[in-house]
C-alpha positions as a Markdown table, in Angstrom:
| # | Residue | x | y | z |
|---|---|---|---|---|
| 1 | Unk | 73.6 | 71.4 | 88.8 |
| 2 | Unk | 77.4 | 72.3 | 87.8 |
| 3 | Unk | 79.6 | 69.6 | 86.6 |
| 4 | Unk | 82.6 | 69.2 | 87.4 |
| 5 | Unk | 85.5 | 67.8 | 85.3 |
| 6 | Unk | 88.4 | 65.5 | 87.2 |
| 7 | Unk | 92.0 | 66.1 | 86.0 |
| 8 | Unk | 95.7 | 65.3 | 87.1 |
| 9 | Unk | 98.8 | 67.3 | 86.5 |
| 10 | Unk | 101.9 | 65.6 | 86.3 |
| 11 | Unk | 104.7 | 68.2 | 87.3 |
| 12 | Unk | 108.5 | 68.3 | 87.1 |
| 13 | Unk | 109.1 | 69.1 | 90.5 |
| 14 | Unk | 112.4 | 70.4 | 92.3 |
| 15 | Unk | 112.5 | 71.4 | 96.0 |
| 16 | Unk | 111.9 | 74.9 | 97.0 |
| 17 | Unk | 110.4 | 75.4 | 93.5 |
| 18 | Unk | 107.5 | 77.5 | 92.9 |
| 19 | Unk | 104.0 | 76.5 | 91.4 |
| 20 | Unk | 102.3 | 79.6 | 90.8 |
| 21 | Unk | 99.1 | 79.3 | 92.3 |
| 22 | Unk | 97.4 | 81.3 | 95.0 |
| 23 | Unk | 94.3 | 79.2 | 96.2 |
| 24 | Unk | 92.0 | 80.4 | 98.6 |
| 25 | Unk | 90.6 | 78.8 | 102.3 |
| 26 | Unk | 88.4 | 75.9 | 99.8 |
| 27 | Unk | 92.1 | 75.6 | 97.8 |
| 28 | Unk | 90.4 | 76.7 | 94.8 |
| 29 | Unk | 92.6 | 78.9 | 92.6 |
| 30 | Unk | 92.3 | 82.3 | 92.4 |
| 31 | Unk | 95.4 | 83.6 | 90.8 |
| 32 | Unk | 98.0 | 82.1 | 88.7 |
| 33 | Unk | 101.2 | 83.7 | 87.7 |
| 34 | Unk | 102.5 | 83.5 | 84.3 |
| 35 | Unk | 105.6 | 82.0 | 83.3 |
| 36 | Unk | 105.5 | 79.4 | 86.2 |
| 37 | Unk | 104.9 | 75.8 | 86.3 |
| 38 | Unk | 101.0 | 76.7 | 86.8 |
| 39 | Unk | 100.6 | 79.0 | 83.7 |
| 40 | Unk | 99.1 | 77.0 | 81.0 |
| 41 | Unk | 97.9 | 73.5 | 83.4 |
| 42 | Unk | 95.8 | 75.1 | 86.0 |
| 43 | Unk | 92.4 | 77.6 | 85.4 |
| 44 | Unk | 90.8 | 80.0 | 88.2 |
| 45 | Unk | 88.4 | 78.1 | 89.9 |
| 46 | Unk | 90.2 | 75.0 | 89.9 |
| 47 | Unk | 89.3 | 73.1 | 93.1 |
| 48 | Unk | 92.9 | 71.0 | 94.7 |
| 49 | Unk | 91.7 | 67.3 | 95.9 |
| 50 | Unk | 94.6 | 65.1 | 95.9 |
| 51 | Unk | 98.5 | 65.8 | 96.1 |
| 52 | Unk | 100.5 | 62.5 | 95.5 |
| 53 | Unk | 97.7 | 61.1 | 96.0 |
| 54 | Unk | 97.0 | 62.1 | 99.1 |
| 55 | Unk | 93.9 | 64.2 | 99.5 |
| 56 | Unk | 93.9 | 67.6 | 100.9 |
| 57 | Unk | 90.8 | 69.4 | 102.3 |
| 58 | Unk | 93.0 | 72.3 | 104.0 |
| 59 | Unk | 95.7 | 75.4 | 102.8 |
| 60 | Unk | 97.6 | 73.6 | 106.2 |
| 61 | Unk | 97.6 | 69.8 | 104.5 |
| 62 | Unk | 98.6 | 72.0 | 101.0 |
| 63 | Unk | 101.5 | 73.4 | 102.2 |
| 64 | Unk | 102.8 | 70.4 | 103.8 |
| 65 | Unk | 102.1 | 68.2 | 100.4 |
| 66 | Unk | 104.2 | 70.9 | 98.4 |
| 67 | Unk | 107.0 | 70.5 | 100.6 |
| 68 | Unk | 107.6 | 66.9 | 98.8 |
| 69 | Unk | 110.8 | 65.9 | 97.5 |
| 70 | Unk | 109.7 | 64.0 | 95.1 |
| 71 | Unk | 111.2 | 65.0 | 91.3 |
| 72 | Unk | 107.0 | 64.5 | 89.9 |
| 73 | Unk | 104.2 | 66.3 | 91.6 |
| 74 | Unk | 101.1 | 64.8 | 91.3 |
| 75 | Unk | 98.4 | 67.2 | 91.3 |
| 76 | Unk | 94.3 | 66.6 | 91.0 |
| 77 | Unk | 91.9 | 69.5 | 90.3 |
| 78 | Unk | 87.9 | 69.4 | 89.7 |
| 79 | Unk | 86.9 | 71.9 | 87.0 |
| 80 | Unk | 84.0 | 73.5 | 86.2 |
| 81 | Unk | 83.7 | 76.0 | 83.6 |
| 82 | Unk | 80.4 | 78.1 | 84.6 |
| 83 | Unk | 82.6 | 78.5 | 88.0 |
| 84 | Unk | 85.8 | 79.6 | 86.1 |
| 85 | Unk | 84.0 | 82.0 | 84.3 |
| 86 | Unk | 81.4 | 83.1 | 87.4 |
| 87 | Unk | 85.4 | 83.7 | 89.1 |
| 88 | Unk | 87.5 | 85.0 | 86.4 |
| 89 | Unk | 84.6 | 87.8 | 86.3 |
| 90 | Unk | 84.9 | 88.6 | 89.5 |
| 91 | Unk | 88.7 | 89.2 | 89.8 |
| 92 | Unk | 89.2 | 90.7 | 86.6 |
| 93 | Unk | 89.2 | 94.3 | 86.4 |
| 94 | Unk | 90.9 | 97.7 | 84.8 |
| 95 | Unk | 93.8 | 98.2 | 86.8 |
| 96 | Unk | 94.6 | 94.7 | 88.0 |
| 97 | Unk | 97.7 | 94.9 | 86.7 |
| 98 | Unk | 98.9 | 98.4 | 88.2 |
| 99 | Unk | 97.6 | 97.0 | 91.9 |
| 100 | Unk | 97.7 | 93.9 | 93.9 |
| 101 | Unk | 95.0 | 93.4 | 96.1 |
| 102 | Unk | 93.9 | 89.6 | 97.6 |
| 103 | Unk | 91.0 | 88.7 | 96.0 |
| 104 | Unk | 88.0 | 86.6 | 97.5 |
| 105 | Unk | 86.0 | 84.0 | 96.4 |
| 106 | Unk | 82.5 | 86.0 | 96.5 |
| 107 | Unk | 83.6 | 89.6 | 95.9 |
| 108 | Unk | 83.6 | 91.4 | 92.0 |
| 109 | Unk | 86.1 | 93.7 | 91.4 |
| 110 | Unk | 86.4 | 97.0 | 89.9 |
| 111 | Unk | 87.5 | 100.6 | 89.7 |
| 112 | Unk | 85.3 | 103.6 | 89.9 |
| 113 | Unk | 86.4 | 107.2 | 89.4 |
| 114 | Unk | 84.8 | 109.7 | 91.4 |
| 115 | Unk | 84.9 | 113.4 | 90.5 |
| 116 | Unk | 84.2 | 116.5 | 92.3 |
| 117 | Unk | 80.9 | 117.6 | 93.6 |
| 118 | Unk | 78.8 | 120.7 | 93.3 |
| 119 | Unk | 79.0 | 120.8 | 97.1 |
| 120 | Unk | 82.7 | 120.1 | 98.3 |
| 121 | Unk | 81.7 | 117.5 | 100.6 |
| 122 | Unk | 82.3 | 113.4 | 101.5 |
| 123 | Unk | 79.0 | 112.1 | 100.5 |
| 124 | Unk | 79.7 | 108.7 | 102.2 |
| 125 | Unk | 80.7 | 107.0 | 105.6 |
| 126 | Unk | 83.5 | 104.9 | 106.3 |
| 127 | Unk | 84.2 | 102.5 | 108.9 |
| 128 | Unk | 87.1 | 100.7 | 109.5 |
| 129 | Unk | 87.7 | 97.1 | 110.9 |
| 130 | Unk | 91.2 | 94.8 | 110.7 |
| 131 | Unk | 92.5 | 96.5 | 108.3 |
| 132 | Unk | 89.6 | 96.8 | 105.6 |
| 133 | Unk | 87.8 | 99.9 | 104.8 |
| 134 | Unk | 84.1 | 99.6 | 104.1 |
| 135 | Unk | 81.5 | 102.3 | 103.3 |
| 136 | Unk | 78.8 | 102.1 | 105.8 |
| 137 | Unk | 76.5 | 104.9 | 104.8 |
| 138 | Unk | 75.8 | 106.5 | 101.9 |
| 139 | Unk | 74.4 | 110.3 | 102.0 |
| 140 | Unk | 72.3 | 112.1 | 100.0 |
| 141 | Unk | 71.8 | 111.0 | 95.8 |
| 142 | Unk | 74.6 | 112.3 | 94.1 |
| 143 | Unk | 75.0 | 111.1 | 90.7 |
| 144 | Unk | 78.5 | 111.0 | 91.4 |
| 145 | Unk | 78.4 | 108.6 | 93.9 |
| 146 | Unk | 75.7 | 106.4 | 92.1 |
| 147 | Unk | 77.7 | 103.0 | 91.8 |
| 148 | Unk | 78.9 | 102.8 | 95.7 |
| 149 | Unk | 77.1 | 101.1 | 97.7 |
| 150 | Unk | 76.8 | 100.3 | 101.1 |
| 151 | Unk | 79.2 | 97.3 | 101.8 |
| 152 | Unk | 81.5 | 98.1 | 99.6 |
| 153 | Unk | 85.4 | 97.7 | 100.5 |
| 154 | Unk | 87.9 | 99.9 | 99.3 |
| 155 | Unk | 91.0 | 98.7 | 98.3 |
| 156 | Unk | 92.8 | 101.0 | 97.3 |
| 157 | Unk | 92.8 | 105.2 | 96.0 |
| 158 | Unk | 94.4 | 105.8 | 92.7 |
| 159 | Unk | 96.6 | 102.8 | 93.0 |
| 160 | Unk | 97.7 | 103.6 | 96.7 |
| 161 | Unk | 96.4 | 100.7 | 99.1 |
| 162 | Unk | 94.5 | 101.8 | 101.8 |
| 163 | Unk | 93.6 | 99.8 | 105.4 |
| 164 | Unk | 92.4 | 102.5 | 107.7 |
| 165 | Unk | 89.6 | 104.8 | 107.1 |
| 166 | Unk | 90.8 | 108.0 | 108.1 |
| 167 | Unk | 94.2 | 107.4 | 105.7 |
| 168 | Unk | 91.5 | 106.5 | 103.0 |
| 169 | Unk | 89.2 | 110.0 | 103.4 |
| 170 | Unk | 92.3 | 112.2 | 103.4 |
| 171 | Unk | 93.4 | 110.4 | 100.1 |
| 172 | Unk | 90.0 | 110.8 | 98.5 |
| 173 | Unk | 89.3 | 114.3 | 99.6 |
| 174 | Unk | 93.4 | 115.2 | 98.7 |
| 175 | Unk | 93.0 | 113.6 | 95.1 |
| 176 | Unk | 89.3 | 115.2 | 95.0 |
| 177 | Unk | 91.1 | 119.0 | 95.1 |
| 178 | Unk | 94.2 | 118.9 | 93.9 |
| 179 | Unk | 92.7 | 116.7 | 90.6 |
| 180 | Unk | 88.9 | 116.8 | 91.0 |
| 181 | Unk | 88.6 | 113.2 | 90.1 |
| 182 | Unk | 89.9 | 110.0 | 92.1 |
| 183 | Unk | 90.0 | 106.3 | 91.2 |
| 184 | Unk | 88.9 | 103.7 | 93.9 |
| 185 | Unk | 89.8 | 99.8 | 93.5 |
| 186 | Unk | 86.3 | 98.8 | 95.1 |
| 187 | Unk | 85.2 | 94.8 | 95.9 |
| 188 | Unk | 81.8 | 94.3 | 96.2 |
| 189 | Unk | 80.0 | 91.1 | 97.8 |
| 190 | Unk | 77.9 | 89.4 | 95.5 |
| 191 | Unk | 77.3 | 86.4 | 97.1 |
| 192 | Unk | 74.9 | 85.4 | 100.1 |
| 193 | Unk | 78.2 | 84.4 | 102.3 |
| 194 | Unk | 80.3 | 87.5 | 101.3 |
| 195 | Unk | 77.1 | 90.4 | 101.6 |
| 196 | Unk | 76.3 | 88.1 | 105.8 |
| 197 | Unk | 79.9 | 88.4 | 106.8 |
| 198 | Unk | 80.1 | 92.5 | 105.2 |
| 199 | Unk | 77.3 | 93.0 | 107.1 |
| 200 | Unk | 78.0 | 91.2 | 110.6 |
| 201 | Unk | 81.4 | 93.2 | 110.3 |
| 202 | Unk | 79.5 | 96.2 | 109.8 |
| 203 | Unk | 76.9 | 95.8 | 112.6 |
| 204 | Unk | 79.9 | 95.3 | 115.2 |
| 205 | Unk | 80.6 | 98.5 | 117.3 |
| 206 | Unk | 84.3 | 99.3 | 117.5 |
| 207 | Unk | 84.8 | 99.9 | 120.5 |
| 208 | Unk | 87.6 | 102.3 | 122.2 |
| 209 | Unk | 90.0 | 102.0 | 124.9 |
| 210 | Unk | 87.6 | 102.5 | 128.6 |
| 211 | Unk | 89.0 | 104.8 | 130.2 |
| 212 | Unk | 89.9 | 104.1 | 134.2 |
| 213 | Unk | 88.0 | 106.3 | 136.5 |
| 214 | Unk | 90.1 | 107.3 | 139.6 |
| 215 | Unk | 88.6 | 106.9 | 143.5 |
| 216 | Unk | 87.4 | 110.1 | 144.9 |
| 217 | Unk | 90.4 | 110.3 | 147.5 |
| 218 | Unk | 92.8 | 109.7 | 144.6 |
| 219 | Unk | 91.0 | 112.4 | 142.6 |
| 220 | Unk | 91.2 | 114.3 | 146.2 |
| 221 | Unk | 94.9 | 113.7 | 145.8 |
| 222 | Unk | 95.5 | 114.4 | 142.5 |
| 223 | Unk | 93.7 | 117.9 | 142.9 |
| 224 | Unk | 95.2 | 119.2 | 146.0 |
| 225 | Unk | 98.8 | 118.1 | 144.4 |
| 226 | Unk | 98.1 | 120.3 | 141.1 |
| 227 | Unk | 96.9 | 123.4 | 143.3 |
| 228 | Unk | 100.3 | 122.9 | 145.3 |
| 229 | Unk | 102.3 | 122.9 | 142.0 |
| 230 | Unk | 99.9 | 126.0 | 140.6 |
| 231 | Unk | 100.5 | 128.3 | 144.4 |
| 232 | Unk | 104.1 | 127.3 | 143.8 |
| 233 | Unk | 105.8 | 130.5 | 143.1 |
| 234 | Unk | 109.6 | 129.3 | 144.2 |
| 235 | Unk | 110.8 | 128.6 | 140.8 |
| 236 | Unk | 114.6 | 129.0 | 141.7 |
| 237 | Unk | 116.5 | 125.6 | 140.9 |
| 238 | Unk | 119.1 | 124.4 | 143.1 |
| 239 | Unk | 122.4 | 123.1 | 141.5 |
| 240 | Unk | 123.6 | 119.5 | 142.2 |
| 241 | Unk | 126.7 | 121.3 | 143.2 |
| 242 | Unk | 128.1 | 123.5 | 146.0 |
| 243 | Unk | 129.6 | 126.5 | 145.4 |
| 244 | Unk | 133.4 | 126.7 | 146.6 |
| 245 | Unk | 134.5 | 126.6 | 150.1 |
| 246 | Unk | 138.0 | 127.8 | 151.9 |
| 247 | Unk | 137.5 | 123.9 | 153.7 |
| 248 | Unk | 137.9 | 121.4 | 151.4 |
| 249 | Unk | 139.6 | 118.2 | 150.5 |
| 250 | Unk | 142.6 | 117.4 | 148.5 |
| 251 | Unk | 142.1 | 114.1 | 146.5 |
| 252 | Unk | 145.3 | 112.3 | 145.3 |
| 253 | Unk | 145.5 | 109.3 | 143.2 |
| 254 | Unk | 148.2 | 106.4 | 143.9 |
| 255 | Unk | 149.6 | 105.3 | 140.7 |
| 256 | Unk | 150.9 | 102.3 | 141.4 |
| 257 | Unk | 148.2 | 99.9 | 141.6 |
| 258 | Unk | 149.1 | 96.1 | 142.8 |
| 259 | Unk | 145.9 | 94.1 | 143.6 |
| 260 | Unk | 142.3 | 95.0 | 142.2 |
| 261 | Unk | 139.2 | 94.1 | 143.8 |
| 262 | Unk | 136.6 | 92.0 | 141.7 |
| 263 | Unk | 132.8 | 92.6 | 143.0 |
| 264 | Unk | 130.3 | 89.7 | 143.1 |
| 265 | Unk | 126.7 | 90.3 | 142.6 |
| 266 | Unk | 125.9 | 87.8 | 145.2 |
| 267 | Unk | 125.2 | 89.4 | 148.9 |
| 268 | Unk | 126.9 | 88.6 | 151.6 |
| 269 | Unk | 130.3 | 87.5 | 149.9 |
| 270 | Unk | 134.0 | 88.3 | 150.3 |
| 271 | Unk | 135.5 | 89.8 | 147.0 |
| 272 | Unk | 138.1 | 88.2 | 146.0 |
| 273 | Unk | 141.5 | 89.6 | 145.6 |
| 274 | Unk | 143.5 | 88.9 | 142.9 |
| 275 | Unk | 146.6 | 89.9 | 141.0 |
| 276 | Unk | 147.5 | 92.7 | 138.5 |
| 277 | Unk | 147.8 | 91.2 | 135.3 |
| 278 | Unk | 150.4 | 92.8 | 132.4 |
C-alpha cells in the first residue's frame, strides 16, 4: 500500500508566468525545469489535486486554473516517495541532457550503443506508427543486439530524433559504417499498461493507400488511347502562329481616349460608361 503525503504550495504568481512543470494525462509531474518557480517546491511524481482550491482531475481543467490572475497560486500535490523514486528511475538516463524526448509514465529510459557486426547486416525489424518507431522483431542472437527487445521505441540515433522507421534504419546503418558504433535513446515499457498498449500498436496492420481498379471499358479505353499515342509517328508540332501573308491587316491605335468602358461580372448587364479621369 503506498502512502501518500498531502502538501500545498503557496506561489507568487504573475500572469503569463511560467511554473515549470510538465505533468502527464494523471497531472502527475514528470519534469521540472530548474531555475523556475517549480524547482525546489515540486518532486517527480507529484500528483496535482487542487488549484485555488478548486480540484482538477484533467491537463484541460489545469490549464484553465493556471490561467488565474490571482498574485498567489495555490497549489495541492499528493507525494509519495516509493513513486518518486519508481519515476525519477525511469526518466533518468545518460544523455538526458544532450536530447529531449517526452517521457511516459510507464516507460524506463536509456541509451544503448550498438557496434558493428561480424555480418554487415540489420539484425532487427522496425515498424512505424504516428510517429514512434518500435522494433517489432528481433533476428537471430547477436551479442550485439542483446539488450533490445521487442517493444522497444526508439527515440532517437546518436542524439538525432527519429519518427519514421525508414529515416531511423538509414541513420543506424549510416552511423554503423562510417563509425562502427551508434547510440540509440531507447524507452522500454515496464509496466502492464505501457507493454498492452506497445503491443496492441504493434498487432495493428498498417495499412496502404487501396488502389482504385478501373472498369474493363475504361481499361478498354485507356489501352486503345496508349496504342494510338505509341502508332503515332506525326511528331511535327504546329506553331500557334501563321506564317506571313501578302493579305493582312493594318492595326492602328487611337490615342486620344475619352470614355472607358467598365465590365461587370454580372450577365446580362449594360457596362456602364463613364468619364476619363486626370
Amino acid at each position: 500500500m503506498e502512502n501518500y503525503d498531502v502538501y500545498t504550495f503557496e506561489i507568487p504568481w504573475k500572469e503569463n508566468e511560467v511554473l515549470g512543470i510538465t505533468p502527464n494525462e494523471n497531472l502527475i509531474v514528470m519534469n521540472i525545469q530548474e531555475d523556475t518557480l517549480a524547482y525546489g517546491l515540486f518532486k517527480i511524481g507529484d500528483k496535482i489535486c487542487k488549484v485555488n482550491g478548486l480540484t482538477v482531475s484533467t491537463i484541460n481543467e489545469l490549464e484553465i486554473m493556471m490561467q488565474s490572475r490571482e498574485d498567489v497560486l495555490y497549489i495541492t500535490i499528493e507525494r509519495c516517495e516509493e513513486k518518486e523514486k519508481t519515476l525519477t528511475k525511469q526518466i533518468s538516463f545518460t544523455g538526458e541532457k544532450s536530447f529531449n524526448i517526452s517521457k511516459r509514465e510507464g516507460f524506463e529510459y536509456f541509451t544503448e550503443k550498438l557496434k558493428m557486426n561480424s555480418h554487415k547486416k540489420f539484425k532487427f525489424s522496425l515498424k512505424g506508427f504516428q510517429n514512434r518507431v518500435i522494433v517489432s522483431k528481433i533476428k537471430g542472437h547477436d551479442k550485439n543486439y542483446r539488450n533490445i527487445r521487442i517493444g522497444d521505441q526508439i527515440h532517437s540515433v546518436n542524439d538525432n530524433r527519429v519518427t519514421d522507421k525508414d529515416v531511423c534504419r538509414s541513420l543506424i546503418n549510416y552511423y554503423l559504417l562510417k563509425q562502427n558504433v551508434v547510440t540509440l535513446t531507447i524507452g522500454r515499457p515496464i509496466t502492464a499498461e505501457a507493454s498492452e498498449e506497445i503491443n496492441e500498436l504493434l498487432d495493428k496492420k498498417i495499412l496502404g493507400s487501396k488502389s482504385l481498379k478501373m472498369a474493363n471499358d475504361v481499361q478498354e479505353i485507356v489501352k486503345r488511347e496508349c496504342e494510338n499515342i505509341l502508332n503515332n509517328t506525326d511528331q511535327t508540332r504546329k506553331g500557334i502562329l501563321s506564317g506571313p501573308t501578302d493579305n493582312h491587316r493594318n492595326v492602328s491605335f487611337d490615342t486620344c481616349i475619352k470614355e472607358f468602358f467598365i465590365a461587370s461580372d454580372t450577365e446580362g448587364k449594360r457596362l456602364k460608361k463613364v468619364r476619363k479621369r486626370y
